[in-house]
C-alpha positions as CSV (number, residue, x, y, z in Angstrom):
1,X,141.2,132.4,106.6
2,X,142.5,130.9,103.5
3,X,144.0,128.2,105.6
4,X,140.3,127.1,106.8
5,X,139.1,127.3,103.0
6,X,141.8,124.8,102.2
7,X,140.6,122.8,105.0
8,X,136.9,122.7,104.4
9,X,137.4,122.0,100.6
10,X,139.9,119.5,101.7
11,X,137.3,117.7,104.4
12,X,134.6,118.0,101.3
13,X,136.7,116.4,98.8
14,X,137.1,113.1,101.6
15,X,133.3,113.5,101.8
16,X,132.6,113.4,98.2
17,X,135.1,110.9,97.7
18,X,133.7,108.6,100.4
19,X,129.8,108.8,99.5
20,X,131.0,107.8,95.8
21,X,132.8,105.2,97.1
22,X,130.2,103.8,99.2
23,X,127.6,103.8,96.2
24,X,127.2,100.4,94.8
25,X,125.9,99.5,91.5
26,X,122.8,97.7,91.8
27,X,123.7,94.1,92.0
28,X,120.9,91.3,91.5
29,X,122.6,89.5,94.0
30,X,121.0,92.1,96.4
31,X,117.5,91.9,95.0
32,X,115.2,90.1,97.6
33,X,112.1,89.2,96.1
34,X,109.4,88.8,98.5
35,X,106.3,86.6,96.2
36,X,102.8,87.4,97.5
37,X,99.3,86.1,96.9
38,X,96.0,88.2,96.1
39,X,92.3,87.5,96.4
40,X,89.2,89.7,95.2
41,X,85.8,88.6,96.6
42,X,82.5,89.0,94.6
43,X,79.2,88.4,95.5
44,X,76.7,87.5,92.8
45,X,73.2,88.6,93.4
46,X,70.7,85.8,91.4
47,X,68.1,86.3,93.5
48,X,64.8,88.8,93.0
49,X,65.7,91.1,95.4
50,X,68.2,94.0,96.0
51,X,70.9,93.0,98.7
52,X,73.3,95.0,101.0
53,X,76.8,93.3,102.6
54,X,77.8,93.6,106.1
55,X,80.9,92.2,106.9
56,X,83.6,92.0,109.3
57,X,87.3,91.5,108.3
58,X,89.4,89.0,109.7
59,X,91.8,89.9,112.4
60,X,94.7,90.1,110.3
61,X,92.9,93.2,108.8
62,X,91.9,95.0,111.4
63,X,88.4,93.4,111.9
64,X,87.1,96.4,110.7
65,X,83.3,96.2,109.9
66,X,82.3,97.5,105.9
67,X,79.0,97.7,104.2
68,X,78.8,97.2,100.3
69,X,76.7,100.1,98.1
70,X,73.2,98.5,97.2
71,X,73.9,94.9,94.8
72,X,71.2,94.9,92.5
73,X,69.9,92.0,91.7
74,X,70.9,90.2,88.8
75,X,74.2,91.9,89.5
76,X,77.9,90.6,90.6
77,X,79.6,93.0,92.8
78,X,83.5,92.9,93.9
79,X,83.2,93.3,98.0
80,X,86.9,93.2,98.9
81,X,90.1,92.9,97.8
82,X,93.1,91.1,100.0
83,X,96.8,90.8,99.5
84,X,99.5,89.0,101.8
85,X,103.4,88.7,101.2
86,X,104.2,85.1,101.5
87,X,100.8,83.4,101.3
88,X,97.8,83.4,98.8
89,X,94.6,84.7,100.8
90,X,91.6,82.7,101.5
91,X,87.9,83.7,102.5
92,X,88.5,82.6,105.9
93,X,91.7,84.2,106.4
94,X,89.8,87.6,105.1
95,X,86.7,88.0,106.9
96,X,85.2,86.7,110.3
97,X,81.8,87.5,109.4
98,X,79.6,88.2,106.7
99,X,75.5,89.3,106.8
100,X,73.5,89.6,103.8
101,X,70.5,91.9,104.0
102,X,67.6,92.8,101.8
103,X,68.3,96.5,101.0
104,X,64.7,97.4,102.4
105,X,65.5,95.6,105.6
106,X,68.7,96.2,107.3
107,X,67.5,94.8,110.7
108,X,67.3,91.5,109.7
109,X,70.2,89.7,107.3
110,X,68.8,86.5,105.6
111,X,72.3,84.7,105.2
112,X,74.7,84.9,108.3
113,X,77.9,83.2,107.4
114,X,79.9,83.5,110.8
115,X,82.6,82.5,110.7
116,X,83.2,82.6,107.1
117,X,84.7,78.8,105.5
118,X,86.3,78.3,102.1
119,X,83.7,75.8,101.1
120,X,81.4,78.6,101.2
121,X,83.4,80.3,98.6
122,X,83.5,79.2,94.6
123,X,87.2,79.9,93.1
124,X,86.2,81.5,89.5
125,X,89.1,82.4,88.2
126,X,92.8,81.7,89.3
127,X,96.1,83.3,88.1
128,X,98.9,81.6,90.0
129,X,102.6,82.5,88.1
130,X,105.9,80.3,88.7
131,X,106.1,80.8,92.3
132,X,102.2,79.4,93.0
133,X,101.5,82.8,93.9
134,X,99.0,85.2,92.6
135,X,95.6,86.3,92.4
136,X,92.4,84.5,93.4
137,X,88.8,85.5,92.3
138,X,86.3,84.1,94.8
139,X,82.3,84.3,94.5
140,X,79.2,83.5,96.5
141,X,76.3,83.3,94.0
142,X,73.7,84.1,95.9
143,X,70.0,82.7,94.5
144,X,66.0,82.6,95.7
């Protein structure tokens, strides 16, 4: 019996010894740094009306269909936020379709952009660091 204990604390010791051993101190020649860009989408609501957003994402997100809360008018509202490793995001890379309703009328959307374009979009702010990376605010003003 005492024979075995030698031999387990003996087979722990070469464990213990080799998972010290393998640890490695955190070398920045082992970082991998993977830069990424980031858009948020607003719509600005300047007409006389209250609007609700329909809109279907772009493939790359699932084309998942979401609806904004009510965007009152004389009122910006943030609609989506997108984020991709290795590329900045653009509106047309985000959605695939986007319908504009009055928020008494959801049968009937007054602005049907399908498919979405860039040109459709106004950049309002952009922070781009070092690596021309970063985040994107884009806005459709919407007015009568």
């Amino acid at each position: 019996m005492k024979f075995l204990n030698s031999i387990k604390e003996y087979i722990l010791l070469i464990i213990l010894i080799f998972i010290i051993s393998s640890c490695n101190k955190n070398n920045d020649d082992n970082i991998i740094v993977d830069y990424g860009g980031a858009a948020q989408y607003f719509i600005n609501n300047q007409t006389a009306k209250n609007i609700i957003i329909i809109f279907q994402k772009s493939e790359e997100l699932g084309l998942e269909i979401d609806t904004t809360n009510v965007i009152e008018k004389n009122t910006s509202s943030k609609i989506l936020e997108d984020a991709i490793i290795g590329a900045n995001p653009v509106p047309k890379n985000s959605f695939r379709e986007i319908k504009i309703y009055e928020s008494t009328d959801l049968n009937n959307p007054f602005i049907i952009l399908s498919p979405v374009e860039n040109e459709d979009w106004t950049i309002i702010s952009q922070d781009l660091g070092s690596s021309a990376y970063g985040l994107t605010t884009y806005e459709i003003k919407l007015t009568d």
